[in-house]
C-alpha positions as CSV (number, residue, x, y, z in Angstrom):
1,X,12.3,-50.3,-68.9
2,X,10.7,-48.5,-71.6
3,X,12.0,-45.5,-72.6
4,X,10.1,-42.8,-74.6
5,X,11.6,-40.4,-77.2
6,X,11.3,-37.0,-76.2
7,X,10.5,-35.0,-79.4
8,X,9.9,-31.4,-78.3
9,X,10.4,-30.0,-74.5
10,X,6.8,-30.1,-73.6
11,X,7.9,-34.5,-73.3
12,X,10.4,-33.1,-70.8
13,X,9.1,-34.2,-67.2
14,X,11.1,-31.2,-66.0
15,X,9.7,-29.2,-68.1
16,X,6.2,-30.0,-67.4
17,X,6.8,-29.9,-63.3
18,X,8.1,-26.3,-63.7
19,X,5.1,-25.2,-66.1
20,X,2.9,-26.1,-63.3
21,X,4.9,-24.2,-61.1
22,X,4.7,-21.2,-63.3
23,X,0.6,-22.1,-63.3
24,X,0.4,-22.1,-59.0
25,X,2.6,-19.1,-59.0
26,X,0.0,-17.3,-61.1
27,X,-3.0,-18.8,-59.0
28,X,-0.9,-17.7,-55.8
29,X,-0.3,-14.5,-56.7
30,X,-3.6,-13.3,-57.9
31,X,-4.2,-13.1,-54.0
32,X,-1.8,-10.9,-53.0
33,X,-2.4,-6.8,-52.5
34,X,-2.9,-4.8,-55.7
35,X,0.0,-2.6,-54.3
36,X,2.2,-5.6,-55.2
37,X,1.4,-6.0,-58.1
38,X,4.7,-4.3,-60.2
39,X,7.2,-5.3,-57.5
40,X,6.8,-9.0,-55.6
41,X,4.3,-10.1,-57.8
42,X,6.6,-9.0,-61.3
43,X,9.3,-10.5,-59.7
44,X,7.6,-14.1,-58.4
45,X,5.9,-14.3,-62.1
46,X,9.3,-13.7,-63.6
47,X,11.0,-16.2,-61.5
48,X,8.9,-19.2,-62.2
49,X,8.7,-18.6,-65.6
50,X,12.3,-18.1,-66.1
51,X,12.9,-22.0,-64.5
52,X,10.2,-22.9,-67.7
53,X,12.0,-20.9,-70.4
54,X,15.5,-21.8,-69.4
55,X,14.8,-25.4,-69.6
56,X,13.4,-24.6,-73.2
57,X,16.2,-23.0,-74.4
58,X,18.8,-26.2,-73.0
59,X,17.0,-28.2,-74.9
60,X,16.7,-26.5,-78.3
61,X,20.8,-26.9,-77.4
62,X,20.3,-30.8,-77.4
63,X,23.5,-30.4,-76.0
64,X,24.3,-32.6,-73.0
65,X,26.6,-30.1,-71.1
């Protein structure tokens, strides 16, 4: 098996999965009421992109805890 180096998070596969979560989320979203738009939307948005950003920080860590 060949095994690639990962060199900044965007190699992450993880990372990539949850960006294109974060890019649905924003599609999804755009549908739902205006009235929504600083309570469930905020939150939803907020959400997704946390997963994105966490994973980001871990691996500026390069811990492996």
């Amino acid at each position: 098996m060949v095994e690639s180096k990962v060199r900044t998070f965007r190699d992450l596969k993880v990372w990539q999965k949850a960006h294109e979560l974060v890019l649905e989320i924003y599609k999804i979203t755009k549908r739902f009421p205006s009235e929504e738009r600083f309570g469930l939307i905020s939150q939803i948005r907020r959400s997704a992109s946390s997963i994105a950003t966490n994973i980001v920080e871990g691996n500026k860590r390069k811990s492996r805890k």
